[in-house]
C-alpha positions in Angstrom: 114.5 18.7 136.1 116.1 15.2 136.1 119.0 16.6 133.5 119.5 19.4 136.1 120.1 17.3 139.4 122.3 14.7 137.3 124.4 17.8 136.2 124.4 19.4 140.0 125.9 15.9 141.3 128.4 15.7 138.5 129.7 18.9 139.0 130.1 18.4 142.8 131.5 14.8 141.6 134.1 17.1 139.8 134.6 19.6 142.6 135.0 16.7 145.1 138.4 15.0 142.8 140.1 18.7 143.0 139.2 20.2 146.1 137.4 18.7 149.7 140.7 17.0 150.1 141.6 18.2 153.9 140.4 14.7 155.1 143.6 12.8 152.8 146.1 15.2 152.4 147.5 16.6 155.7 149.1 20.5 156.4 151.9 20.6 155.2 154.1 24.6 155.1 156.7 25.0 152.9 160.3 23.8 154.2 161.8 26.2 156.1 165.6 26.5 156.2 167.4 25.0 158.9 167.9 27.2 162.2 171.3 26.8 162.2 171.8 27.9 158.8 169.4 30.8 158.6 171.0 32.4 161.9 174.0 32.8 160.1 172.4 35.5 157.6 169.2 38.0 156.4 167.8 35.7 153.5 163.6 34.7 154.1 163.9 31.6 156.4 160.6 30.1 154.0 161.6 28.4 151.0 159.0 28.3 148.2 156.1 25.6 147.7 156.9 23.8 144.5 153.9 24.1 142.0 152.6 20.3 142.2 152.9 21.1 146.7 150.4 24.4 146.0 147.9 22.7 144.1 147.9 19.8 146.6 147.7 22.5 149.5 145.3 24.5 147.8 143.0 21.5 147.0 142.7 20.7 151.0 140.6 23.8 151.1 136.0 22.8 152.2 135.1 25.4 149.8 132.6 26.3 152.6 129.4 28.3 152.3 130.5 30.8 154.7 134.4 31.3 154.4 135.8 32.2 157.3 138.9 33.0 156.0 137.9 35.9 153.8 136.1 37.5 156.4 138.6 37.5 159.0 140.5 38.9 156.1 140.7 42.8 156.3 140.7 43.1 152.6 138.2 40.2 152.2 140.3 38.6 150.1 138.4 35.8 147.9 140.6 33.2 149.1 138.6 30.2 148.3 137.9 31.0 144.6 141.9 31.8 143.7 143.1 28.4 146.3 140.2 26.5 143.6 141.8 27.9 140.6 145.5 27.1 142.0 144.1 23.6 142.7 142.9 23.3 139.3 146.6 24.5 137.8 144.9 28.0 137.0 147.5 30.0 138.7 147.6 33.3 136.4 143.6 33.2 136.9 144.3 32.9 140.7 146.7 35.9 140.4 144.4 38.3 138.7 141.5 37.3 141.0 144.4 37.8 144.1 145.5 41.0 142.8 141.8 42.0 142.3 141.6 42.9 146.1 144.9 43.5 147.6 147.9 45.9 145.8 150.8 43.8 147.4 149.9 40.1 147.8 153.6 38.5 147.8 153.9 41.5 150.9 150.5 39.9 152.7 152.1 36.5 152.1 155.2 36.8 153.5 154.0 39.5 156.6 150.9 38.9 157.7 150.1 37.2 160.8 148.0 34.5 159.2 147.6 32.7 162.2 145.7 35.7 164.1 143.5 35.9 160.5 142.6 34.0 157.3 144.4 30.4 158.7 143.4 31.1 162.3 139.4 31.1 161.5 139.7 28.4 158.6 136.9 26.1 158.8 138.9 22.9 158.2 141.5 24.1 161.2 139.1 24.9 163.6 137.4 20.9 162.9 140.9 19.7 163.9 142.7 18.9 160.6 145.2 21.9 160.2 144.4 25.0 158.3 145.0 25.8 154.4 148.4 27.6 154.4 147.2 30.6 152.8 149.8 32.5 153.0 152.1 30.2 151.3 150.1 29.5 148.7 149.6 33.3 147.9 152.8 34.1 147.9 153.5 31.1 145.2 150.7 32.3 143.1 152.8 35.7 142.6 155.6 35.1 142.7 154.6 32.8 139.6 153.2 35.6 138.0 156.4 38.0 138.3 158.2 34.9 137.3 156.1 34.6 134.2 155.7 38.3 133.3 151.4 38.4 134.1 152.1 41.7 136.2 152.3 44.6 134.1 152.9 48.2 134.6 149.6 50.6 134.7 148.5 52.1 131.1 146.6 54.9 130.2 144.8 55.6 128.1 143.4 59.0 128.9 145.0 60.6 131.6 142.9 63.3 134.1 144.3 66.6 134.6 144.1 66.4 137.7 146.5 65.7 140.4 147.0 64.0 144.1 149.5 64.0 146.4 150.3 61.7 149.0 152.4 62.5 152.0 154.1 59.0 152.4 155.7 56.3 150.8 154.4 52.9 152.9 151.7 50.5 152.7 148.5 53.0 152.7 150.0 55.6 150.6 151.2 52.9 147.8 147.7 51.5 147.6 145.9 54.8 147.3 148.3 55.8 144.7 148.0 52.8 142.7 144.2 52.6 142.5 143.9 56.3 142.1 146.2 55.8 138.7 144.5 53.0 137.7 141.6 55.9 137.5 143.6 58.4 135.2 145.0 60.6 137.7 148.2 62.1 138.0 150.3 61.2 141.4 152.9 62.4 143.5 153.9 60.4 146.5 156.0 62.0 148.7 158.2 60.7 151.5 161.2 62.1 154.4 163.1 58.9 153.3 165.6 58.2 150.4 163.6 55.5 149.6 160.2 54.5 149.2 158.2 51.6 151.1 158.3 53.3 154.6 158.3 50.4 157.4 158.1 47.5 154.5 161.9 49.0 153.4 163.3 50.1 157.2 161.0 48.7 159.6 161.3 44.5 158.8 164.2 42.6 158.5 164.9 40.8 155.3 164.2 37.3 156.6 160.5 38.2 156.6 160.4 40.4 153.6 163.6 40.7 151.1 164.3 44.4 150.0 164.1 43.3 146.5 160.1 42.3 146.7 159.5 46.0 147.7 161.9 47.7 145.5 160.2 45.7 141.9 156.6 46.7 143.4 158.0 50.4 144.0 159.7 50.2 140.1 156.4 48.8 138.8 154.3 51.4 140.2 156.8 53.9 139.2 156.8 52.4 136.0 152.7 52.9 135.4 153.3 57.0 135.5 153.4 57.8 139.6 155.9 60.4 140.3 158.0 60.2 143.5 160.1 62.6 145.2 162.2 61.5 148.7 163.8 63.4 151.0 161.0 65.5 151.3 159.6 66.7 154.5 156.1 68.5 155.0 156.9 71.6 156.8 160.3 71.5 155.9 160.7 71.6 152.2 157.1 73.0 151.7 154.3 73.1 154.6 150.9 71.5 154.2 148.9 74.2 152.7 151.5 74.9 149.8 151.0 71.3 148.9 147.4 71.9 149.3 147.2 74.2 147.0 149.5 72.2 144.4 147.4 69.7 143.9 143.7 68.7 143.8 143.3 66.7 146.9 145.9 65.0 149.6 146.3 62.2 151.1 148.3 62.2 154.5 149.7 58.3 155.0 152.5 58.9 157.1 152.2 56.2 159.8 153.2 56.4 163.2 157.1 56.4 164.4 157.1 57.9 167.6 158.5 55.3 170.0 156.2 54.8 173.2 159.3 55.5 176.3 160.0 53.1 179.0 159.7 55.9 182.1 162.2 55.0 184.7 165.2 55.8 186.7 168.1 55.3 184.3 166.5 55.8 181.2 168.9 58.6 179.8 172.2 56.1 180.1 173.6 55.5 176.8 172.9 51.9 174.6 169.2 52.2 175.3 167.3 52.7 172.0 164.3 52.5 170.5 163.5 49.8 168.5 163.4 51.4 164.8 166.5 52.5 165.6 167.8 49.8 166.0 166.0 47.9 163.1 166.6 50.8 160.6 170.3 50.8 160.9 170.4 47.4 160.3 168.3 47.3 157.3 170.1 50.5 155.7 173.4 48.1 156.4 171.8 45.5 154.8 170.9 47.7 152.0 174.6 48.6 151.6 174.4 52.1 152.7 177.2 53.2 154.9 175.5 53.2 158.5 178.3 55.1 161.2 176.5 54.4 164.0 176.2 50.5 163.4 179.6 50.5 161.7 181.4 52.3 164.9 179.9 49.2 167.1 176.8 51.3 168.8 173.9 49.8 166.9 176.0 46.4 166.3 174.5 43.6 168.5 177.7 41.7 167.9 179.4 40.0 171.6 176.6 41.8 173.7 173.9 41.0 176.1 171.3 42.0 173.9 167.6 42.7 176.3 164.5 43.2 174.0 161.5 44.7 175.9 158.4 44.1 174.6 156.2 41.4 173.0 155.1 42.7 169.4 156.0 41.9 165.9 158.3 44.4 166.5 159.9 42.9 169.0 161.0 39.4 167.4 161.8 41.4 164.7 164.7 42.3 167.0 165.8 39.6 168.6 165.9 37.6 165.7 168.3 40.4 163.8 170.1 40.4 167.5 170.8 36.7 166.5 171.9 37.6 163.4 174.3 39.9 164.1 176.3 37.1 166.6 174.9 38.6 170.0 176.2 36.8 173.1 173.3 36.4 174.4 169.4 37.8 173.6 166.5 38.1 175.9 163.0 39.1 175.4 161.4 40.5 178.5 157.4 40.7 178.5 155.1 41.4 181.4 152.2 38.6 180.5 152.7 35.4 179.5 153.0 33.7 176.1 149.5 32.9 175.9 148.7 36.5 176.1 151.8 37.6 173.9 150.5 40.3 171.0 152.9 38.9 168.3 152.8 36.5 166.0 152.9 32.7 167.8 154.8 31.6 164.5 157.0 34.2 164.9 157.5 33.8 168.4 158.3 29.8 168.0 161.1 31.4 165.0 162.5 33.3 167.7 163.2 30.3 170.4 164.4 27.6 167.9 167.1 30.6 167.3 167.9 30.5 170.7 166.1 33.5 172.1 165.7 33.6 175.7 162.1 35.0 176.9 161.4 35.9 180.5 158.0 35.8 180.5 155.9 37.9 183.4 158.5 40.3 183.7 159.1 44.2 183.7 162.0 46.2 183.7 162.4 48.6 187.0 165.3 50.0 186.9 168.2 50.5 184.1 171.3 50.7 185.6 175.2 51.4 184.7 177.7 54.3 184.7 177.3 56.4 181.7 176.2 53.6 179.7 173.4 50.3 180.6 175.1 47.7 181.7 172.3 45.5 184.0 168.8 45.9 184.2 166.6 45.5 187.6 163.4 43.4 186.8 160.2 42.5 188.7 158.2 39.8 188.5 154.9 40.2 187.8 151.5 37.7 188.0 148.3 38.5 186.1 145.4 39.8 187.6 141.9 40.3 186.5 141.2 41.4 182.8 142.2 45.1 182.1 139.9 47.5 180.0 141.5 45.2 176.6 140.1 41.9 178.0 143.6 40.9 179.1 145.1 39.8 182.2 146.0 42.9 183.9 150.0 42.3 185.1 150.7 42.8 188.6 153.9 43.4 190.2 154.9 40.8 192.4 156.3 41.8 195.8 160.0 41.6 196.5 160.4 40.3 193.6 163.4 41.7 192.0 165.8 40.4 189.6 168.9 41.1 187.7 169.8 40.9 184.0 172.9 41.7 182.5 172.7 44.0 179.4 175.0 46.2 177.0 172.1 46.9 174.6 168.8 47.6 175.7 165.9 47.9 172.8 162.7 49.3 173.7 160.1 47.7 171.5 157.3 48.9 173.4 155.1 50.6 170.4 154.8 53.8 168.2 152.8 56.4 168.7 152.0 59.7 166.2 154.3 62.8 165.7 153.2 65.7 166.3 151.5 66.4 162.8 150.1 69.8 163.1 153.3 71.1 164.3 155.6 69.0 161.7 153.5 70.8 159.0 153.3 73.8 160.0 149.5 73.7 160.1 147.8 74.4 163.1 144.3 73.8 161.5 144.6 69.9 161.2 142.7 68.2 163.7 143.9 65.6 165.8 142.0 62.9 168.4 143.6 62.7 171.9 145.6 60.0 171.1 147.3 62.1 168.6 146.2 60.4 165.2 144.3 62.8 162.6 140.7 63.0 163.4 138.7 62.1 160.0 135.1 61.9 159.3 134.4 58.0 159.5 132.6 57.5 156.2 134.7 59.7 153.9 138.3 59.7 155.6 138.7 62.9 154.9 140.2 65.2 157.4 138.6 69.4 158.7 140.5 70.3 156.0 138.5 70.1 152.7 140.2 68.1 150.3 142.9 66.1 152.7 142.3 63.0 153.1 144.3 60.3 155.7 144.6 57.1 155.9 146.5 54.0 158.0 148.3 54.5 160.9 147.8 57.9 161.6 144.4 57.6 161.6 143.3 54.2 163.2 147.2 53.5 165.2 150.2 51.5 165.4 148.4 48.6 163.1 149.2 45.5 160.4 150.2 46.1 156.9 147.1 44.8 155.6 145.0 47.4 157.3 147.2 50.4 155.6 146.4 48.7 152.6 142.6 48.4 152.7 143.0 52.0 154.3 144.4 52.7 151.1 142.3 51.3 149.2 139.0 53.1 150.9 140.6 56.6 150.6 141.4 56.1 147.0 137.4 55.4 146.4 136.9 58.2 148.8 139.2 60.7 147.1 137.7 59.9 143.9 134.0 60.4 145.2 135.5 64.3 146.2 137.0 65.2 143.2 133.8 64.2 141.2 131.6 66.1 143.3 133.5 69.2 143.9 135.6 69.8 140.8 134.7 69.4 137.5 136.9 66.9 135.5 139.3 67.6 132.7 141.1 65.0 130.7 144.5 66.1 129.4 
């Protein structure tokens, strides 16, 4: 018994010189680029840590009984364990563990809203003395590991006859695919795009996420056996039912693009757009695509009073690629305050040392111009009593009134679902009232027997790491069907 307690106390004499080390070593983020310089093009405004920085960062970490990090975590990442094995210069161990329980962990790294999650609940930030950087550190660990060749292509050894197809090419429908072929099954991912990735490839800007860290995760998968096919639309080039019967089961993953409408006089004047619009054209520009309606001047952000409106991701996604693009001027208008702002506070803080303008607790009123926007009527607004989200319900403020200049409006006010049953050409598929597919809650799949959805389109406009665990769940769930209701055959 003696032996035993002396061995308990030297191992947490051991665990004490690599981790525990929060109360020494202060938070410390990876450098980020100057604001000057980064303004001036699309490249990720984070530089890397440097491996000795990761360890050191990683070795702040309590290693505390409950980790508050993993379960704030939608994928309940095991955070601790791979920031331990980092510490302890383990990093292809802390990759495999990473990769374990999350299909795109340099995405999560870079795009998550850490700060609203795993770094916001940390045990060690919430005591006072700055979180882990999370994040950070698990985007070093793989980016280390494509570095050093440890991610590898899927292989086979027995392949299912047996077949799924997924009905688009982002986040939800890349995970599903990936852990259903990990099983043996055949898959087909389709997507309306010429390119896979969905809102990862056309939705954010490169200085969050580089096109190049989608397109080698998109070539790896497509590498391991799954089959894509673009410029394919359900309903279009083959309705819901012929796919149904193609294959064995479906999985419908198409998000949600619809762009919720700013309903007042003057919406139909011209230069008002919605904000994928907007954020598309500039990342098919980026992509080197030839993009008429940025390269005539419309979508171009260049020498104009750019007005955001809006307070999500989505909407520092554009004004930041407003300040890239050499606007005169950019302004964010939001109806709450910053305290009560949806997006991410890091994100926001990018946005003003880049010179963005917000006009907090205000709403636009009126668009005005001939023919095209040129000023936009605003009211001021205070906040009320908590609305039905726990918020500060905004209030217009009488007499109010204010005016703001504008040649480009961009209406980031959130997406909301197509029309699905009619884009299909299937009347049967069951939708809620909100317009996102109705599916049983345990099995995710949908009235139809053997369709399955997942993501956006079933739980809303939502994070990336939600599509993935969405993924993830309707992969095990599409398994569990064909099991039970077919019999299996291996090719």
């Amino acid at each position: 018994m003696v032996y035993i307690t002396i061995l308990l106390i030297y191992i947490a004499i051991l665990m004490t010189e690599k981790m525990l080390k929060f109360v020494n070593i202060g938070q410390q983020n990876p450098p980020k680029r100057d604001k000057f310089e980064r303004k001036e093009d699309f490249n990720e405004i984070y530089q890397e840590f440097l491996t000795e920085k990761a360890s050191e960062q990683s070795s702040r970490c309590s290693q505390c009984g409950v980790p508050f990090c993993q379960v704030h975590c939608p994928l309940s990442n095991n955070i601790p364990d791979w920031l331990k094995l980092t510490a302890e210069g383990r990093t292809e161990e802390a990759y495999h563990l990473s990769q374990s329980t999350n299909n795109m962990p340099e995405v999560c790294g870079r795009i998550c809203p850490q700060d609203r999650l795993c770094e916001g609940n940390c045990v060690i930030e919430q005591s006072g003395h700055g979180t882990v950087t999370i994040g950070s550190i698990e985007k070093y660990i793989t980016e280390t590991a494509w570095e050093n060749g440890w991610i590898k292509p899927i292989k086979l050894n027995d392949e299912i006859n047996q077949s799924i197809g997924i009905i688009g090419a982002g986040p939800a429908g890349l995970a599903c695919g990936e852990e259903l072929r990990k099983k043996g099954y055949q898959i087909t991912i389709y997507d309306r795009y010429d390119r896979a990735g969905g809102l990862l490839i056309y939705g954010i800007p490169n200085f969050k996420l580089e096109k190049n860290v989608v397109e080698r995760r998109i070539k790896l998968l497509k590498d391991g056996g799954i089959n894509f096919v673009q410029n394919f639309e359900i309903g279009k080039d083959s309705s819901l039912e012929q796919l149904r019967d193609k294959h064995d089961a479906i999985l419908i993953a198409t998000g949600v693009y619809k762009a919720r409408e700013v309903n007042i006089p003057g919406n139909d004047l011209s230069n008002i757009f919605p904000a994928m619009d907007f954020l598309t054209a500039s990342n098919k520009k980026g992509l080197g695509d030839k993009v008429e309606i940025f390269e005539n001047g419309t979508l171009d952000a260049k020498n104009k009073n750019v007005v955001v409106i809006g307070g999500g991701d989505t909407a520092m996604d554009c004004v930041r690629t407003s300040v890239r693009q050499h606007a005169k001027s950019v302004k964010c208008l939001y109806r709450r305050d910053k305290e009560n702002m949806p997006g991410s506070a890091r994100e926001v803080a990018n946005a003003e040392e880049e010179g963005v303008e917000f006009v907090w607790l205000s709403n636009p009123k009126e668009f005005k111009g001939t023919n095209k926007i040129e000023s936009l009527i605003v009211d001021k607004m205070k906040l009320g009593e908590p609305d039905e989200s726990g918020r500060r319900k905004p209030i217009v403020e009488q007499n109010s009134e204010f005016e703001i200049k504008a040649d480009l409006v961009i209406k980031a006010l959130g997406f909301d679902p197509e029309n699905l049953p009619k884009l299909f050409n299937e009347g049967r598929l069951q939708i809620t009232k909100w317009g996102t597919i109705k599916t049983d809650f345990d099995t995710m799949e949908t009235n139809i027997p053997g369709v399955f959805a997942a993501g956006d389109i079933v739980r809303g406009a939502s994070l990336v790491v939600w599509a993935i665990k969405d993924g993830r769940d309707a992969a095990s769930s599409i398994e569990s069907y064909l099991k039970t209701n077919q019999k299996r055959k291996v090719a």
